[in-house]
matplotlib code that plots the C-alpha trace (Angstrom):
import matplotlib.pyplot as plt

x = [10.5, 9.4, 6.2, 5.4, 1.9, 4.1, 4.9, 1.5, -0.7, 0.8, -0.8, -4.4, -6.7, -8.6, -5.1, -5.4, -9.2, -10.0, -7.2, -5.4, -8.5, -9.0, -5.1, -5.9, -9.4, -7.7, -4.6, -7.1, -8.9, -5.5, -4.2, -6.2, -6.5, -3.9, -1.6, -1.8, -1.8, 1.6, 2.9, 1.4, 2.7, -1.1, -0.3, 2.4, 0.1, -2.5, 0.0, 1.0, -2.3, -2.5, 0.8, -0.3, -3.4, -1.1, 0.6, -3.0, -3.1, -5.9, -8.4, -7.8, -11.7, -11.7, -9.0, -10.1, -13.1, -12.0, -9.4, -12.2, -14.0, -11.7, -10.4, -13.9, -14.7, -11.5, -12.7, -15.5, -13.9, -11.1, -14.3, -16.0, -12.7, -12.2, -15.7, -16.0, -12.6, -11.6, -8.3, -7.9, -6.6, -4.1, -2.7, -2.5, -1.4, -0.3, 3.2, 2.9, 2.3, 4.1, 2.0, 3.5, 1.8, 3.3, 1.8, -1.5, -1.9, -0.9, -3.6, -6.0, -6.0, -6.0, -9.2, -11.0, -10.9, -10.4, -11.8, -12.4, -8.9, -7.7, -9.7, -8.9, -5.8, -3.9, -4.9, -1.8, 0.6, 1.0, 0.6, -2.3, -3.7, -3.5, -4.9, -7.2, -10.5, -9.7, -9.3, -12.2, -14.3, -12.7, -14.1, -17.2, -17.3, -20.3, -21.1, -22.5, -20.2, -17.4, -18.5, -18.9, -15.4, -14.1, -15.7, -14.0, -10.8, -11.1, -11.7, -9.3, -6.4, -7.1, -7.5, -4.9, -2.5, -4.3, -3.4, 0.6, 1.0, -0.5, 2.1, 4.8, 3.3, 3.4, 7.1, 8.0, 6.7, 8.6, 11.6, 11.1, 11.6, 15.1, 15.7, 13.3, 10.5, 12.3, 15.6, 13.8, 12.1, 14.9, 16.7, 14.2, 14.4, 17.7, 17.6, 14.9, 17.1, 20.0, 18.3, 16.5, 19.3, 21.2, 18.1, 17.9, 21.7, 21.2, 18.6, 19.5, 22.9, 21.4, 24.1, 28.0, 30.8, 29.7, 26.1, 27.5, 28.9, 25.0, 23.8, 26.0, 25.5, 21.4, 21.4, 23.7, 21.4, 18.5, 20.1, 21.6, 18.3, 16.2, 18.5, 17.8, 13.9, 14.5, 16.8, 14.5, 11.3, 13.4, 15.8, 18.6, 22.5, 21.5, 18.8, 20.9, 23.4, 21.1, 20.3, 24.1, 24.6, 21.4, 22.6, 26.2, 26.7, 25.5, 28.9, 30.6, 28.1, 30.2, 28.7, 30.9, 30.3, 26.3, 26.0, 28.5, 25.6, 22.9, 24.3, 24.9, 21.4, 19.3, 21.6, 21.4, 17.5, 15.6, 14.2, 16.8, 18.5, 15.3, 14.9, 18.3, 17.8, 15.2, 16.6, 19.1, 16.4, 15.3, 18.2, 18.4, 15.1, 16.1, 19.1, 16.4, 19.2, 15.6, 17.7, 19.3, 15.8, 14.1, 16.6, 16.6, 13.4, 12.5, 15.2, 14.6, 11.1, 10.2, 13.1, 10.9, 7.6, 9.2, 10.8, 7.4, 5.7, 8.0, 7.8, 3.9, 5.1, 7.3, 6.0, 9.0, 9.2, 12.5, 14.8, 13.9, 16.3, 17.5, 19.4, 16.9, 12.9, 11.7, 8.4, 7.2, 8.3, 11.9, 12.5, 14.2, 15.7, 15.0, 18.0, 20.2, 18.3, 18.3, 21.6, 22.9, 20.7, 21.8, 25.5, 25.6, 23.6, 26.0, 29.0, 26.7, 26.6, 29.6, 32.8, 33.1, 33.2, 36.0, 39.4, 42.1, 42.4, 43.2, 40.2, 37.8, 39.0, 38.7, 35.1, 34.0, 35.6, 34.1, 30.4, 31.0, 32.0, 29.2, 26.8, 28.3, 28.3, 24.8, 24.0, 26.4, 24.8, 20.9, 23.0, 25.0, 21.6, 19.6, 17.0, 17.7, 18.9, 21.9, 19.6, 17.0, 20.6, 21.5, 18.2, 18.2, 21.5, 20.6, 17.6, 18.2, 21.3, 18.7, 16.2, 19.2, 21.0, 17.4, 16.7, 20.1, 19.3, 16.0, 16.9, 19.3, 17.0, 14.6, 16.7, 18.1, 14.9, 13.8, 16.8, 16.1, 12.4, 13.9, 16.5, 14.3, 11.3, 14.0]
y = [1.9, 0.6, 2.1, 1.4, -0.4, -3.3, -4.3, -3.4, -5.1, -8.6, -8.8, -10.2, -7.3, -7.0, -6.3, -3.2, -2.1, -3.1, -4.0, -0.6, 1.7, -0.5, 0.2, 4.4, 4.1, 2.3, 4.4, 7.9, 6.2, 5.1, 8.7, 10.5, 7.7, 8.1, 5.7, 4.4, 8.0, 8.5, 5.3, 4.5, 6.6, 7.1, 10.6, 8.8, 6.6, 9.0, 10.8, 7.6, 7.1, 10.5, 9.6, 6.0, 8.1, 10.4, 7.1, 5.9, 2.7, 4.8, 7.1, 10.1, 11.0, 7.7, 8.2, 11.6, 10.4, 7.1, 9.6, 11.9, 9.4, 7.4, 10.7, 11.8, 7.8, 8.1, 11.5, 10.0, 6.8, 8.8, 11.1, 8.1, 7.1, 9.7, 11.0, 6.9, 6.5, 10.3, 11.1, 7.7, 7.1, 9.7, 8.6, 4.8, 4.9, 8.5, 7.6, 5.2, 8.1, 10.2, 12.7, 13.9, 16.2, 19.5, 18.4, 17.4, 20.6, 22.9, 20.5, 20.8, 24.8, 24.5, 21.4, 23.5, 27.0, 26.9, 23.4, 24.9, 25.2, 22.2, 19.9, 22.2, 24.1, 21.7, 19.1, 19.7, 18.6, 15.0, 15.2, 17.6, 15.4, 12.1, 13.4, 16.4, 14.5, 12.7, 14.9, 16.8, 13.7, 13.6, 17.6, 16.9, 19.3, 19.8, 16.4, 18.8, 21.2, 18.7, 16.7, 19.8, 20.7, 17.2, 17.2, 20.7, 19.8, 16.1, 16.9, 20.0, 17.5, 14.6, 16.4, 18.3, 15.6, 13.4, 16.5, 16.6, 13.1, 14.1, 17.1, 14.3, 11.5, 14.6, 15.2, 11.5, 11.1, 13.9, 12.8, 9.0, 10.0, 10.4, 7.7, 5.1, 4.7, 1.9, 3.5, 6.6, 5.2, 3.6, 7.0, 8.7, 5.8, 5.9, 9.7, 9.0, 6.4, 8.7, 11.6, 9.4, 8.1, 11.2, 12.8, 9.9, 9.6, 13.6, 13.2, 10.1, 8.9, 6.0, 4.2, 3.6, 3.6, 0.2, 1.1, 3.1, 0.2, -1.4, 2.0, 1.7, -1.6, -1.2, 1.9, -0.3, -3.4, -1.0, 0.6, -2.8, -4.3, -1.8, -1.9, -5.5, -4.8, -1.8, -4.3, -6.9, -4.8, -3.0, -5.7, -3.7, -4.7, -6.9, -8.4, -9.6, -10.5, -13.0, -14.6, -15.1, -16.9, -18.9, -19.6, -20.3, -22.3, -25.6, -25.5, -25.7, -28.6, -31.6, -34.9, -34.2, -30.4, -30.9, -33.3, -30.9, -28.3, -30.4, -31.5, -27.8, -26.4, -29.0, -28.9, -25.2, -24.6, -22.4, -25.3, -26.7, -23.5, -22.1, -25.3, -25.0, -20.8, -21.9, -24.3, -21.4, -19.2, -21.7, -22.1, -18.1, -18.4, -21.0, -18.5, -15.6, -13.5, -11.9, -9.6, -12.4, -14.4, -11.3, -10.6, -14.5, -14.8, -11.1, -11.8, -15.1, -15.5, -11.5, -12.5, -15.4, -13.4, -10.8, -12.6, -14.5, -10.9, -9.6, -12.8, -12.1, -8.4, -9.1, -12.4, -13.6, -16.9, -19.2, -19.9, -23.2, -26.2, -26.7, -29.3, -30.0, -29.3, -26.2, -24.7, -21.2, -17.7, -16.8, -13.5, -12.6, -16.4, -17.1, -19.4, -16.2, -14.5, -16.8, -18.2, -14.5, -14.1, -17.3, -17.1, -13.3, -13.9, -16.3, -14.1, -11.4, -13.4, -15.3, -13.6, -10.9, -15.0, -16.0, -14.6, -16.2, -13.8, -16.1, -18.6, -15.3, -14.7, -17.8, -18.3, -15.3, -16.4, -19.3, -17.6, -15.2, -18.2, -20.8, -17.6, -17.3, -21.0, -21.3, -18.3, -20.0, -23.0, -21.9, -19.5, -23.5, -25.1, -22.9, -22.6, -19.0, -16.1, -13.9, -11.0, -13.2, -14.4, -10.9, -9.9, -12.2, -11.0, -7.8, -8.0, -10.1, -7.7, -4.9, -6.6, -7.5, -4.9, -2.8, -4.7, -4.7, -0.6, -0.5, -3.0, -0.7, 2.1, 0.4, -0.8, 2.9, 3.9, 1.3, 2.2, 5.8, 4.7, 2.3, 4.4, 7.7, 5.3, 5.3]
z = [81.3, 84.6, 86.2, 90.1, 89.0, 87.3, 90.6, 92.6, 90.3, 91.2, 94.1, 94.8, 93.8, 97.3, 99.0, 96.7, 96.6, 100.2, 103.1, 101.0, 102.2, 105.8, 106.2, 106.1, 108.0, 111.3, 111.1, 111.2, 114.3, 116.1, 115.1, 117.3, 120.7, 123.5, 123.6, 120.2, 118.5, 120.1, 118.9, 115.3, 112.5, 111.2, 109.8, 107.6, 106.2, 105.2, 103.7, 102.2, 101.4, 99.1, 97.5, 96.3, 95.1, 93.0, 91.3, 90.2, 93.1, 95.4, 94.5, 95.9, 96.7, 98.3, 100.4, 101.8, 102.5, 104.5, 106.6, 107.4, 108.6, 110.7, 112.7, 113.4, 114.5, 116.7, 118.1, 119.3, 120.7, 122.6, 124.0, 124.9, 127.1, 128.4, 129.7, 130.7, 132.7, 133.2, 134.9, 136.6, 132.9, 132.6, 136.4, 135.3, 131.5, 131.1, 131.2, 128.7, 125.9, 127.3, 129.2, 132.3, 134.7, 132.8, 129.7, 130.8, 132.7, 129.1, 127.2, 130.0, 130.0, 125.9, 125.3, 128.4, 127.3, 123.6, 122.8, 118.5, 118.6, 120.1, 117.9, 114.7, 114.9, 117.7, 115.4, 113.2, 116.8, 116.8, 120.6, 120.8, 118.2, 120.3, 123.3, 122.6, 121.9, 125.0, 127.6, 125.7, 127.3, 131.1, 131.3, 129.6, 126.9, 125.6, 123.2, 119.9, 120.8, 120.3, 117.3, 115.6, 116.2, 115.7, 112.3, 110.6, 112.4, 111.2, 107.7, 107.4, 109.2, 107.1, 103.5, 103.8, 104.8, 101.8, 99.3, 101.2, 100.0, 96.8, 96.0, 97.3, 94.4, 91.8, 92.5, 92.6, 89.4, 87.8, 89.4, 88.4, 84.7, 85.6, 88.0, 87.7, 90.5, 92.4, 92.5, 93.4, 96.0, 97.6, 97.5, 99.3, 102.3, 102.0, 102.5, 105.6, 107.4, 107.5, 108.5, 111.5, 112.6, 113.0, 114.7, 117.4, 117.9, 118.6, 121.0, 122.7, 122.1, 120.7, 118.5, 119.2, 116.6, 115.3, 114.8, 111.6, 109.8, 110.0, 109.1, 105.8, 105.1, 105.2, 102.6, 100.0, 100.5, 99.9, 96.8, 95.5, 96.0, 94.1, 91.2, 90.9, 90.7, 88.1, 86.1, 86.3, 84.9, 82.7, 81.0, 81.4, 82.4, 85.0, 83.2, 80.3, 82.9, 83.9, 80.2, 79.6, 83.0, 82.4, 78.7, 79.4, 83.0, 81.4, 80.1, 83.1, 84.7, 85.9, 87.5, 90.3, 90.5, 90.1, 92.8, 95.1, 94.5, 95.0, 98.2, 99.2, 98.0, 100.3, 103.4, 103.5, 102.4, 104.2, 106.0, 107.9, 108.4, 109.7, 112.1, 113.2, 113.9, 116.4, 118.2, 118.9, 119.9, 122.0, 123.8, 124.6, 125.7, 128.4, 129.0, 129.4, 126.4, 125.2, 123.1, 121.3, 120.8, 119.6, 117.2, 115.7, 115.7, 114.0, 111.4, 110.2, 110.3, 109.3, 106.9, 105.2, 104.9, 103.7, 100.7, 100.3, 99.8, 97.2, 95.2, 95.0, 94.5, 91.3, 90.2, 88.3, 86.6, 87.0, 84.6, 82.2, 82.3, 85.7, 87.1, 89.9, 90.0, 91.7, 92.0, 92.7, 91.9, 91.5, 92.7, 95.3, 96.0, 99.6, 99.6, 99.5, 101.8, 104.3, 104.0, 104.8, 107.9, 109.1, 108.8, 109.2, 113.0, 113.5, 113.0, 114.7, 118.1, 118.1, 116.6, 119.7, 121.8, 119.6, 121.7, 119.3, 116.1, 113.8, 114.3, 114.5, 110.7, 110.0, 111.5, 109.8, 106.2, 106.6, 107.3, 104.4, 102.1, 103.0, 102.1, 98.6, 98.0, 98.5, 96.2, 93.9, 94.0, 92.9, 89.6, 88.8, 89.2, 86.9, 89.9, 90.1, 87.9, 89.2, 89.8, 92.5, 94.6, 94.6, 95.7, 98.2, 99.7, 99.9, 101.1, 103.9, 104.6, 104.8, 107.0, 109.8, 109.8, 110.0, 112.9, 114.8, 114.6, 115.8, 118.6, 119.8, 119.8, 121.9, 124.1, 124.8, 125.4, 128.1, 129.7, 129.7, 130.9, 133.7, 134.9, 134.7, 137.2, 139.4]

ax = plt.figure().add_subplot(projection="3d")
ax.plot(x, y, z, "-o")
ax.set_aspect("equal")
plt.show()
């Protein structure tokens, strides 16, 4: 049966034992500056933090200590700005984490006359939490008082968001007996990205009746995708899927066939596709379309690194035998994953152009085809096993239609921001 560390312990050991406990330290500092505590999840990866702890990656001692110490440095920093910059601050960049007159004047009245429970009890309000320490330092509250304060709160706050994570890890791990830690995992995000998008869509009216197609899309790509990695640790259907196609396509090489493939495999590499994505994005530049450039440039390139992480991540060897020389890891195939960011933006930003209905299915047949021929094409050559293309597809299919949904959020909310500064 898989275990999580399988995966984990491919990559470089100092990503684990030192950039791991960096990762918690500067999210406990941003977690309690303004601006930054409003906008960085830090809390998250704490809590993170006490999960990965649970599943043997952290140690939990570590990480409690690390927390503690990052939300009492951030105390002090946000004093610091605040006693150094005071309310000039809050009238310049208030707006920016979202503290309007009505809430400055409620955390005024609560840091001034109960600063002990501000920095211990308010501590457990994301706001309060951001903010507190700061405006502790425009009113000048007294420095030992404060660090006194800043430290029980600080510990309390961190620890027991360590421990949350902790009770999370135990449950995952009981759970993962039944379902396997990737699938698991994926469930739970799945789970996450539903309920997130219904609470936005709530709140802000965020996403219109196409938005929920992407939202379908991405939580198949991400269950697809983690039954790929379960089958691959495991050797289970998939995995043995992949030894009869790697044992049986030599019978269907042709000369013609293998140089068709060959010729389709290096005209639609990451490289030139890639090269070709940004001179699109260049164009919209030109054009000033920033939504369209943002979203190109996101996909493909975010695309790339994050295929070239999971390869570390899984650290899968290529099939033997292949009908042209590849080096490097094999899993998830960045062929796929590319070739269905490419063709899918294309569709994306030019089907609503094409007026005539019969070219529009034909331009988007044609898209969906050329994406299958490449994947095709690295399963014929023996450069990739089934498993990696699907990988590939799905993960690229997650990572666009991710960003198509987060793009709309943000634009919602700088419209909300520009219309409301009106």
């Amino acid at each position: 049966m898989f275990n999580v560390n399988d995966l984990l312990l491919n990559l470089p050991l100092p990503l684990l034992d030192h950039w791991g406990y960096i990762i918690i330290f500067l999210a406990a500092i941003a977690e309690t500056l303004p601006i930054l505590g409003t906008l960085i999840p830090g809390q998250t990866i704490i809590i993170l933090g006490g999960f990965l702890a649970k599943i043997e990656i952290f140690q939990l001692e570590a990480v409690m200590v690390v927390a503690a110490f990052g939300v009492v440095i951030g105390d002090l920093l946000a004093y610091y700005i605040g006693h150094k910059f005071g309310y000039t601050f809050v009238i310049r960049y208030g707006k920016y984490f979202f503290l309007n007159q009505e809430k400055y004047k409620k955390t005024k009245d609560l840091v001034s006359e109960h600063t002990g429970k501000a920095l211990i009890v308010g501590r457990f309000s994301p706001f309060t939490r951001a903010v507190a320490a700061f405006l502790a330092g425009i009113y000048k509250i007294n420095f030992s008082k404060f660090v006194f304060y800043s430290i029980v709160g600080g510990i309390s706050w961190s620890t027991l968001s360590v421990l949350f994570g902790y009770i999370i890890g135990q449950g995952f791990e009981g759970a993962a007996k039944y379902f396997g830690h990737i699938v698991l995992a994926a469930i739970i995000l799945i789970v996450l990205i539903f309920l997130a998008y219904r609470e936005l869509n709530k709140r802000k009216q965020v996403f219109v009746k196409k938005h929920s197609l992407y939202l379908i899309l991405n939580v198949v790509s991400i269950y697809i995708f983690s039954k790929m990695v379960k089958d691959c640790f495991d050797k289970e259907s998939i995995y043995r899927l992949d030894l009869w196609l790697a044992q049986n396509i030599v019978s269907v090489w042709r000369l013609w066939l293998n140089k068709l493939m060959i010729i389709t495999t290096n005209i639609f590499s990451p490289e030139i596709l890639l090269a070709i994505v940004m001179l699109v994005a260049i164009y919209y530049f030109i054009k000033k379309n920033w939504y369209n450039v943002a979203l190109i440039f996101t996909s493909s390139v975010g695309g790339l690194i994050l295929g070239a992480i999971l390869k570390q991540l899984v650290g899968r060897l290529r099939p033997a035998g292949g009908l042209v020389s590849e080096s490097g890891l094999s899993f998830p195939s960045q062929h796929a994953l590319i070739a269905l960011i490419f063709f899918s933006l294309a569709m994306f930003l030019f089907t609503k152009k094409i007026k005539n209905k019969l070219l529009k299915y034909l331009f988007i047949f044609s898209n969906l085809f050329l994406i299958m021929l490449v994947g095709f094409s690295r399963i014929y050559l023996k450069v990739h096993w089934f498993s990696d293309v699907m990988a590939g597809f799905t993960l690229g299919l997650f990572w666009l239609t991710f960003l198509i949904l987060i793009f709309a959020v943000v634009i919602k909310l700088f419209k909300d921001k520009k219309y409301g500064e009106q």
